[in-house]
C-alpha positions in Angstrom: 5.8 37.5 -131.5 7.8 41.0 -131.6 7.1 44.2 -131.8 9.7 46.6 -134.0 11.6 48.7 -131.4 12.1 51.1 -134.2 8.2 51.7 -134.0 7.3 52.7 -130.7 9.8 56.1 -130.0 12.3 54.6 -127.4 10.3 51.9 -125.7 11.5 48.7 -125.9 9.7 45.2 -124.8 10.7 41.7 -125.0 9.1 38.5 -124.8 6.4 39.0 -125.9 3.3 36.1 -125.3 0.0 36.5 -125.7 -1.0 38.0 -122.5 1.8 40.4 -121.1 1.1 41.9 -117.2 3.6 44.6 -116.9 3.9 45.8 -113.1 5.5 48.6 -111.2 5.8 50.9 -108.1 3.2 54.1 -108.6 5.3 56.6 -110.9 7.2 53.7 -112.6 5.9 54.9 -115.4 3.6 52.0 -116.8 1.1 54.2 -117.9 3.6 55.9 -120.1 5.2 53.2 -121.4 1.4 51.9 -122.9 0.6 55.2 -124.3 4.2 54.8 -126.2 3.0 51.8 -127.5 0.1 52.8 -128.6 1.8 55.9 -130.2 4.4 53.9 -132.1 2.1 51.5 -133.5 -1.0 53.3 -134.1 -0.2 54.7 -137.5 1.6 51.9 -138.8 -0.1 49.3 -141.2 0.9 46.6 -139.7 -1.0 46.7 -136.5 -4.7 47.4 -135.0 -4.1 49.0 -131.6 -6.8 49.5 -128.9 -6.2 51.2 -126.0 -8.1 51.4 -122.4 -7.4 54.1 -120.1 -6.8 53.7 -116.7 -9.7 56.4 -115.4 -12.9 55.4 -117.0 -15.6 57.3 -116.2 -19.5 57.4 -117.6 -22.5 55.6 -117.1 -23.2 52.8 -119.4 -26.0 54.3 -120.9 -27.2 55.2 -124.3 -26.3 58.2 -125.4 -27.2 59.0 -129.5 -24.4 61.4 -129.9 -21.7 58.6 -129.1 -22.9 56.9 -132.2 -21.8 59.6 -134.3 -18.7 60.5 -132.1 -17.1 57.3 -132.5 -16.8 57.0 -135.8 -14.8 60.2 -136.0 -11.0 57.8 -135.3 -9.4 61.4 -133.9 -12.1 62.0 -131.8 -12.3 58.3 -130.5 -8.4 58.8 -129.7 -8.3 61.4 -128.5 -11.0 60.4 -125.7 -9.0 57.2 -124.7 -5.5 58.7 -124.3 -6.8 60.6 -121.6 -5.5 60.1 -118.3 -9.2 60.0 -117.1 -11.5 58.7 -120.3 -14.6 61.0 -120.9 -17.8 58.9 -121.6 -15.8 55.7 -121.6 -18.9 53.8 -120.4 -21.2 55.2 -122.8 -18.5 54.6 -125.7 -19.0 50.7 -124.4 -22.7 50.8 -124.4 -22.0 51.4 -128.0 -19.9 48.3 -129.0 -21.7 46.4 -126.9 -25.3 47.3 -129.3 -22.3 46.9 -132.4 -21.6 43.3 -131.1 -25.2 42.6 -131.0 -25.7 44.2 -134.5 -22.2 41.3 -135.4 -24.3 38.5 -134.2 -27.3 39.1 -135.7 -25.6 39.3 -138.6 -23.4 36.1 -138.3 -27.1 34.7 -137.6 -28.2 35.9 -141.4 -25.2 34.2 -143.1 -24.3 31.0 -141.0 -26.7 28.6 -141.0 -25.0 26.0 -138.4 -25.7 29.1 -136.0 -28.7 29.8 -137.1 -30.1 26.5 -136.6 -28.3 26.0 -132.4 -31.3 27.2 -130.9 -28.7 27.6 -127.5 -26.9 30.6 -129.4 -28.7 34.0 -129.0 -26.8 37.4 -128.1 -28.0 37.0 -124.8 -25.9 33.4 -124.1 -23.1 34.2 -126.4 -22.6 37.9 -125.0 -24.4 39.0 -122.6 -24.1 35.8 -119.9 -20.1 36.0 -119.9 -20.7 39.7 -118.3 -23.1 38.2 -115.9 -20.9 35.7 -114.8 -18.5 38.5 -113.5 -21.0 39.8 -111.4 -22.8 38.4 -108.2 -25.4 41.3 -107.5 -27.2 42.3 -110.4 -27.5 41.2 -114.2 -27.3 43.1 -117.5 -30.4 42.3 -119.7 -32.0 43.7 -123.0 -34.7 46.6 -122.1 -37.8 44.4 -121.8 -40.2 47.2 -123.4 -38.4 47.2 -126.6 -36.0 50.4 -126.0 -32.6 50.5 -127.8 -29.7 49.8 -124.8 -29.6 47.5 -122.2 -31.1 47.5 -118.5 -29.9 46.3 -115.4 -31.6 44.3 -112.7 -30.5 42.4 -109.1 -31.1 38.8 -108.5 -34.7 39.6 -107.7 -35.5 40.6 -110.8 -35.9 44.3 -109.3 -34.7 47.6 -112.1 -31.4 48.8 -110.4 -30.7 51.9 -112.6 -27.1 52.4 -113.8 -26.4 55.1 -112.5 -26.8 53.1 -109.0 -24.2 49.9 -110.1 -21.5 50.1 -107.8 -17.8 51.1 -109.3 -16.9 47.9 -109.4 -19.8 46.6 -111.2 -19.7 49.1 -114.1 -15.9 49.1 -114.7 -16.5 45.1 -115.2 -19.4 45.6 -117.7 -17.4 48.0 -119.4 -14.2 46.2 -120.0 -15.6 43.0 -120.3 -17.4 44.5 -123.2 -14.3 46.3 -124.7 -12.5 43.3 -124.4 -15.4 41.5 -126.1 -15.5 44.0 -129.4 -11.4 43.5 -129.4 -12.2 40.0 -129.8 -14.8 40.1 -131.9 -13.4 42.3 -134.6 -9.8 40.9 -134.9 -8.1 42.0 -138.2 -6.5 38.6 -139.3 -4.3 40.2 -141.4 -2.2 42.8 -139.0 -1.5 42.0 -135.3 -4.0 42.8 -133.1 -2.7 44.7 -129.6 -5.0 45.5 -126.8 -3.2 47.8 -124.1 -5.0 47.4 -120.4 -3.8 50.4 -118.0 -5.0 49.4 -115.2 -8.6 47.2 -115.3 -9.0 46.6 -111.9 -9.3 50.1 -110.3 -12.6 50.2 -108.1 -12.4 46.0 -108.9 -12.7 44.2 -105.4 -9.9 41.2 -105.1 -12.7 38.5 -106.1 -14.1 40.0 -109.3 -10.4 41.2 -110.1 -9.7 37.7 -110.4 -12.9 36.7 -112.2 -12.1 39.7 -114.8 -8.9 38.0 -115.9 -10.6 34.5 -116.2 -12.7 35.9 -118.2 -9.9 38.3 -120.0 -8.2 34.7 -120.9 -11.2 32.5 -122.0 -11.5 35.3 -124.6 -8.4 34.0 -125.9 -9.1 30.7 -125.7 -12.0 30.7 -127.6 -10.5 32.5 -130.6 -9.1 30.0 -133.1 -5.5 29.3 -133.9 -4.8 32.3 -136.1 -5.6 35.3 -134.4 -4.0 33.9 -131.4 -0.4 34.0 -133.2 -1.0 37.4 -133.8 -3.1 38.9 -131.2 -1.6 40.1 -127.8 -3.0 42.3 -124.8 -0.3 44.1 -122.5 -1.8 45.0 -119.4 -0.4 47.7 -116.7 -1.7 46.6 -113.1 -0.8 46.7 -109.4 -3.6 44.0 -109.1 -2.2 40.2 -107.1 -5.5 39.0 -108.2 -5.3 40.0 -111.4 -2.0 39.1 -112.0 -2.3 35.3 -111.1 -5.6 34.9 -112.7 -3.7 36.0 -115.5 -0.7 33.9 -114.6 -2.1 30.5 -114.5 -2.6 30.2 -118.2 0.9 29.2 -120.0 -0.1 32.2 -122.5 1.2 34.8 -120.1 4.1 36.6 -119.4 5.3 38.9 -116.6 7.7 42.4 -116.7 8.3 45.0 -114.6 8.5 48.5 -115.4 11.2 50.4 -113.0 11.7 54.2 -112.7 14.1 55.7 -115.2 14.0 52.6 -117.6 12.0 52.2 -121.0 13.2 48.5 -121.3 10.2 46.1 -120.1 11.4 42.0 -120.9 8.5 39.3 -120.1 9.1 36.1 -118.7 6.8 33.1 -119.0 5.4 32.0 -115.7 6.5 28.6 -114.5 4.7 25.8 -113.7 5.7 26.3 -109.9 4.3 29.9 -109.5 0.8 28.8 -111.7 0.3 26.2 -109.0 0.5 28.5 -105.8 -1.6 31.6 -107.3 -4.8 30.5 -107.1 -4.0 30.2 -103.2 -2.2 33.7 -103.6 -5.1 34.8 -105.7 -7.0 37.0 -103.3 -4.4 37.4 -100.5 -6.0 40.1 -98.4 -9.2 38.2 -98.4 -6.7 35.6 -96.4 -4.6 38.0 -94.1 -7.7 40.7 -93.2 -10.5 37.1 -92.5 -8.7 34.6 -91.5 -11.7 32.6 -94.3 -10.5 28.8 -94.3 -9.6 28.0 -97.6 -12.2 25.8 -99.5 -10.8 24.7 -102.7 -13.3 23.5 -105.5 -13.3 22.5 -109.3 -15.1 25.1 -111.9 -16.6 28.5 -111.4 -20.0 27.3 -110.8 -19.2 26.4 -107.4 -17.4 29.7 -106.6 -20.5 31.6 -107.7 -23.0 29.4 -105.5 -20.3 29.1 -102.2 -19.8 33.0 -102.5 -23.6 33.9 -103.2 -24.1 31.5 -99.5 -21.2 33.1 -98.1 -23.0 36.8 -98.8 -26.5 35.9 -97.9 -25.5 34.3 -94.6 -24.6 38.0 -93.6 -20.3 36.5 -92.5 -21.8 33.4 -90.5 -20.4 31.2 -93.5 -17.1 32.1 -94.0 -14.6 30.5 -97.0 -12.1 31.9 -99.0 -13.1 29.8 -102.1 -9.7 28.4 -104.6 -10.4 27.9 -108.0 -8.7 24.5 -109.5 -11.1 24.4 -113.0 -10.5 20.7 -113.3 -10.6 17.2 -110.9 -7.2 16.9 -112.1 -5.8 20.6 -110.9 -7.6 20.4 -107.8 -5.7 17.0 -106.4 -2.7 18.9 -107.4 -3.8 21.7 -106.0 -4.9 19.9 -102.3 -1.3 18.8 -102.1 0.7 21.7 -103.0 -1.7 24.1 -100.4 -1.2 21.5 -97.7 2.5 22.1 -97.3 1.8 25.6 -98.1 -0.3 26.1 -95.3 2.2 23.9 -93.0 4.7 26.0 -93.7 2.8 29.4 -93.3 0.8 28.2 -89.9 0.1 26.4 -87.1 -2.8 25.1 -87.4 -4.0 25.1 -90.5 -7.5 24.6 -91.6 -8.8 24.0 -95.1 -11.4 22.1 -97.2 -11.8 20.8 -100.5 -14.9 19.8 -101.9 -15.6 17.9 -105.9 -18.7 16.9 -107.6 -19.2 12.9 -107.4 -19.6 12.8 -110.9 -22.1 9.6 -110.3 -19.5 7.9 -108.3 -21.2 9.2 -105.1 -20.3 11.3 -102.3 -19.2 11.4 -98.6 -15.7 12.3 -97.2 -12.1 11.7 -98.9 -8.7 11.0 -97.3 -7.7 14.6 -96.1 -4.7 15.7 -97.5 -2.7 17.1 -94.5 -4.9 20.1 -92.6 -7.5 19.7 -96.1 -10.4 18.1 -95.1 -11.5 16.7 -98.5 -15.4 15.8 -99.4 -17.8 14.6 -102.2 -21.0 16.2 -103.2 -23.3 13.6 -102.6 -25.1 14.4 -106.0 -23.4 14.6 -109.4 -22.5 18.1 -109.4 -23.3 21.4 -107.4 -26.5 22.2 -110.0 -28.6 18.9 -109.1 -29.1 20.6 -105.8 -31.3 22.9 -107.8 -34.1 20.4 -107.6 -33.4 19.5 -103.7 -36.6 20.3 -101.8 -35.1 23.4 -100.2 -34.3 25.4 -103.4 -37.5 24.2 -104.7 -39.3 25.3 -101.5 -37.0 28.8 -101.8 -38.5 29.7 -105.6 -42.1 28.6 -104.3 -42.5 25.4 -105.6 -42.2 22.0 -104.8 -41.6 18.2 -106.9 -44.9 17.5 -107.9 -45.5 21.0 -108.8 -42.1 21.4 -110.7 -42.9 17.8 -112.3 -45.9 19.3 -113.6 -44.8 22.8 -114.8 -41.8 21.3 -116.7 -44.2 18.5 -118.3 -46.0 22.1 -119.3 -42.5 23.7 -121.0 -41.4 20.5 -122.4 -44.9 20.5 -124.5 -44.3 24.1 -125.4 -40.5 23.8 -126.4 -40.2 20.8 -128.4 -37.0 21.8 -129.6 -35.4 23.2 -127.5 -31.7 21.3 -126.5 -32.9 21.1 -123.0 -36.3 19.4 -123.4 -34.7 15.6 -123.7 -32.7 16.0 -120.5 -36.0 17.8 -118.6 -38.5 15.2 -119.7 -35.8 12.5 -117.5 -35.4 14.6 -114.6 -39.1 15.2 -114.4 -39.4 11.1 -114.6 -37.1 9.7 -112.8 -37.8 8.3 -109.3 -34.7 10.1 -108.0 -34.9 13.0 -109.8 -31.6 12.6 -111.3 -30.0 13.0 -108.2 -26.5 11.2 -110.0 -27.1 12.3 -113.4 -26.1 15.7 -115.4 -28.0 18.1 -115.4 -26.1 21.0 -117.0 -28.5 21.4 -120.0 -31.3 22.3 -117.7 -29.7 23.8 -115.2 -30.2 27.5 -116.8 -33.9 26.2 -117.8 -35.3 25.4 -114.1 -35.4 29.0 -112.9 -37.7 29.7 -115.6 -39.7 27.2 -114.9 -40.3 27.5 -111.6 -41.1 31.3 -112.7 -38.0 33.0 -111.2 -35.6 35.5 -112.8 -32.9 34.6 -110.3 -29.9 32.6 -112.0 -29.8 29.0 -110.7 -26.1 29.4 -108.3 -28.0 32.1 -106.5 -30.5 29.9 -106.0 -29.0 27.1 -104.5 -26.0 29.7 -102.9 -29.3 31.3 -100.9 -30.8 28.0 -100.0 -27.6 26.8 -98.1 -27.2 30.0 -96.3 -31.2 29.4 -94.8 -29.4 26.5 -93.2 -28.7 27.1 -90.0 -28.7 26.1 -86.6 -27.6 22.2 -85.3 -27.5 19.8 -87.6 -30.7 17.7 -88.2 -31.5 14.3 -86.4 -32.8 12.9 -89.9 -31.4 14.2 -93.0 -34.6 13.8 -95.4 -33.7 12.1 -98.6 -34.3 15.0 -101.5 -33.0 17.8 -98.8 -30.2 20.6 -100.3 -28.6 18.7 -96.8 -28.9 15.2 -98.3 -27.1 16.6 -101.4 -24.6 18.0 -100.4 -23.6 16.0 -97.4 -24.0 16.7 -93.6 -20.8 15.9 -92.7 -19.0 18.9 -95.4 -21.6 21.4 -94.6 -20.8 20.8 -90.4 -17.5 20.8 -91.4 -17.3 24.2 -92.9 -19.7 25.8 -90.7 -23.2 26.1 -92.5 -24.3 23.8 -89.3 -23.0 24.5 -85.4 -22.5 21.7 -82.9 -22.8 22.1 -79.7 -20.1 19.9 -78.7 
């Protein structure tokens, strides 16, 4: 994958993969060198450029005007090349309706998606944005208005001009990156250019952006992966090894004086150490143990306890994404942290995946559990999450008898009709079809991790004489959650 030097005025770069993370002192020039790109290739047939500004300002808001503005290409330019975009947000709002208008459309003409009743706009778009964010959601207007609304984990309005920076720049480019995706010209080569995507981004959702940034590749087929490619400008660590631990990526720098950028793959050794390098001021400023786990499930529902127990659980959580990464991982962080401290502390937790739980071998200072339940969502249905949403077995048992009857075709109902009848309530059994379905049932807006991340930060105190069998303790083991904290000893 090249670009034509001969295109882009001067600017040469080398390389190239899919993803390409160009970084730099302030006043290297990166910014610069993207607007040359985007310069060079803009007019020429052979590619479809999109570029993001590095000051993005707005609301994400409708606004009728943009509707009209955007379709002017000089205008729409001439708006993004700006050091500081003007209505950025507002121009997002707007793709994100267009993507909308793109599924519903998809909807008319293919009948496979038509007919996969767990495909609506608001699972195939709108939940990857929420899965960025940990304090409020992005849902249609419920009274029918055109644009979308925003609400926190209660279910409470939050209006947008009251997201924090953070919040909104990740709505916004995780829609822009969405509409780059979703409107690939197969026959050019696609370039997105990023200046800069985590400003106002804390370390965490830095790092959550460019997961997301590269399961947007991955879910693209074959072809417009040979000839799509983002370059992104950022001083972000977080970014940068999110980014990094896919084998799609490549890192330059850009120095003073010098137009000449080359990437370089990243090597297997540096993808193993990032996601312990992920978030490094979280590490240096906290001193949070390390606590290592396997998909971004468990990140959302450790981080969600970590935040409601106002700092008396502290972690630094470590992303593996699979059983396999995460035994790698466990030994590569041990001599890590031997070699950095003196006494080391870290964790490790899996799912039992109906092998059942307890404690592992540690790995050098990683203490190493199992979830004594098959994963971290069968702890949804634990007596203290179902005591948090204001329900209880029986009366969960008899509400979901209740949905079942209602949605007889829904995906989920096979899966909820065996939880509801089991005798152990599927305590060692999969439960990810339901998972998103029991909030609703028990008649709460609040997603399922925040749930279950709220119920372990009510635990508190020493930890219990007798551990009752169906208890969110029970689940997820006394011994991990003394271990890390949730429970004091007095010894």
């Amino acid at each position: 994958m090249a670009i034509p030097t001969e295109l882009v005025r001067g600017v040469t770069i080398s390389g190239l993969t899919n993803v390409n993370v160009i970084v730099g002192k302030n006043g290297a020039g990166k910014s610069q060198f993207l607007r040359q790109l985007n310069k060079g290739l803009s007019g020429f047939a052979g590619f479809r450029v999109s570029y993001i500004s590095p000051e993005r300002t707005g609301t994400f808001d409708f606004e009728p005007q943009i509707d009209t503005n955007i379709q002017n290409v000089a205008w729409l330019q001439s708006q993004r090349l700006k050091n500081q975009g003007d209505n950025f947000k507002q121009i997002s709002e707007s793709y994100l309706r267009r993507l909308e208008s793109l599924f519903l459309q998809t909807m008319e003409k293919d009948r496979v998606t038509r007919l996969d009743l767990t495909k609506t706009f608001q699972s195939v778009y709108l939940e990857k944005l929420n899965a960025m964010l940990m304090n409020v959601r992005i849902v249609p207007h419920s009274d029918g208005r055109v644009g979308f609304a925003f609400e926190n984990m209660n279910g409470d309005p939050v209006p947008s001009k009251e997201l924090s920076s953070g919040e909104s720049e990740a709505i916004a480019l995780g829609t822009e990156v969405m509409y780059f995706f979703a409107t690939l010209d197969r026959t050019v080569t696609n370039v997105l250019l990023l200046d800069e995507p985590d400003v106002h981004m804390h370390a965490d959702l830095q790092a959550r952006f460019g997961r997301f940034l590269i399961g947007e590749f991955l879910r693209t087929d074959c072809d417009p992966r040979e000839s799509t490619l983002i370059v992104t400008a950022t001083h972000s660590t977080p970014l940068i090894c999110a980014l990094a631990g896919s084998s799609m990526t490549s890192l330059g720098t850009k120095h003073f004086g010098l137009d000449v950028v080359e990437q370089r793959s990243a090597n297997a050794g540096l993808r193993k150490s990032l996601p312990f390098f992920g978030h490094p001021l979280s590490l240096v400023i906290n001193g949070d143990p390390l606590l290592i786990m396997e998909g971004e499930d468990d990140e959302r529902v450790w981080s969600q306890a970590a935040r409601s127990s106002q700092g008396r659980i502290r972690l630094f959580p470590c992303l593996s994404e699979t059983v396999d990464k995460q035994t790698e991982l466990e030994t590569y962080c041990a001599e890590l942290l031997t070699a950095l401290y003196d006494q080391p502390v870290a964790y490790s937790v899996r799912d039992a995946d109906g092998s059942g739980g307890g404690t592992l071998a540690n790995v050098g200072p990683i203490k190493r559990f199992k979830l004594n339940c098959y994963a971290i969502e069968n702890a949804l249905v634990s007596d203290d999450c179902l005591t948090a949403s204001g329900s209880s077995w029986p009366d969960f048992q008899s509400k979901g008898a209740s949905w079942a009857a209602a949605n007889t075709t829904h995906p989920a109902k096979d899966e909820l009709l065996g939880l509801i009848g089991s005798t152990d309530r599927c305590q060692n059994k999969k439960l990810k079809l339901v998972r998103n379905v029991i909030p609703e049932i028990l008649g709460t807006k609040k997603p399922w991790e925040v749930i279950i991340g709220r119920s372990i930060a009510a635990l508190n105190g020493s930890p219990p004489a007798t551990v009752p069998a169906h208890s969110l303790t029970a689940y997820l083991g006394i011994a991990f959650l003394t271990s890390i904290g949730v429970f004091t000893t007095t010894a």
